[in-house]
C-alpha positions as CSV (number, residue, x, y, z in Angstrom):
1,X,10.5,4.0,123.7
2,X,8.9,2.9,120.5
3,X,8.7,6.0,117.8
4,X,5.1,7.4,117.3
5,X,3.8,7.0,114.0
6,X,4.6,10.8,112.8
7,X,8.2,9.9,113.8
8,X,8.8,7.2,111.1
9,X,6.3,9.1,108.4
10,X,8.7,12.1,108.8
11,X,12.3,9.5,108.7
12,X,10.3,8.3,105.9
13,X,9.8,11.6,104.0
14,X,13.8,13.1,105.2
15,X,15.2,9.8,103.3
16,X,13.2,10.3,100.6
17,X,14.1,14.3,100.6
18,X,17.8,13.2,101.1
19,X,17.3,10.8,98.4
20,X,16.2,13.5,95.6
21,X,18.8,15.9,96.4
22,X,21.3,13.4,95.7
23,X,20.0,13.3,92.1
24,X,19.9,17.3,91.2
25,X,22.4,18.9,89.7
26,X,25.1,21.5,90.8
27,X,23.0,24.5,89.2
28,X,19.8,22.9,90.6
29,X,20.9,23.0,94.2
30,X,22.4,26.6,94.0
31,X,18.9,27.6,92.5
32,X,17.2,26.0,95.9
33,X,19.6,27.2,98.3
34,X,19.3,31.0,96.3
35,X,15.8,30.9,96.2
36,X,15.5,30.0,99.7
37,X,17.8,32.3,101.4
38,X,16.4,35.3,99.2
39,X,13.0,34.2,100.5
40,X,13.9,34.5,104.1
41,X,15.5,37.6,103.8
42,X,12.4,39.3,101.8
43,X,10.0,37.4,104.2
44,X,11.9,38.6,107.4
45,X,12.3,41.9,106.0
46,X,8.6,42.3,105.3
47,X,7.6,41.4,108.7
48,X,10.2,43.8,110.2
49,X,9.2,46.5,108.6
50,X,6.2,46.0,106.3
51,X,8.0,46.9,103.5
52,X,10.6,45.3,100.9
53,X,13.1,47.6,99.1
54,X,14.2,47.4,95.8
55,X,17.0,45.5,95.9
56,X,15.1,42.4,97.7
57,X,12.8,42.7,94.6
58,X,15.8,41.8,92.7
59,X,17.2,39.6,94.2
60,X,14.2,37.7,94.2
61,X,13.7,38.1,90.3
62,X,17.8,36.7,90.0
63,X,16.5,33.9,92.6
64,X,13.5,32.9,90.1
65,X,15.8,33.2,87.0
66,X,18.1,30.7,88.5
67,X,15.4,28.6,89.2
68,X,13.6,28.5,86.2
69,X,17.0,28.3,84.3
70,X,18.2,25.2,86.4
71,X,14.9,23.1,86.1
72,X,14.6,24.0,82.5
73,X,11.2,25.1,82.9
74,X,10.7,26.7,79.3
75,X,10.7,23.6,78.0
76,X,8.8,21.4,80.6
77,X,5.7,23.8,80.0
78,X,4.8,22.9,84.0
């Protein structure tokens, strides 16, 4: 069965998403996987409760710290 075209846009777009993570740092991919995991925790506990305590607020300011940090954003101005 031949693949539709959304098939090989989205192999396209994995490879190329495979492709940059190969090129980013230690720090950098901590920062993602950080970020990320502090994101679904606030997000699921949100929708759980409508509410977010204290200690998912800081865990999301360490979560942007590490990001900004690892992409070096004070000096890319971006």
């Amino acid at each position: 069965m031949p693949k539709s075209t959304y098939q090989i846009e989205r192999e396209k777009r994995m490879a190329k998403q495979a492709k940059a993570m190969k090129n980013l740092t230690d720090l950098q991919l901590q920062a993602i996987d950080s970020t990320i995991s502090t994101l679904r925790n606030c997000v699921s506990m949100i929708r759980d409760t409508n509410d977010l305590y204290l200690s998912d607020i800081q865990a999301m300011e360490s979560a942007y710290l590490k990001m900004y940090d690892a992409f070096n954003k004070e000096n890319n101005n971006a």
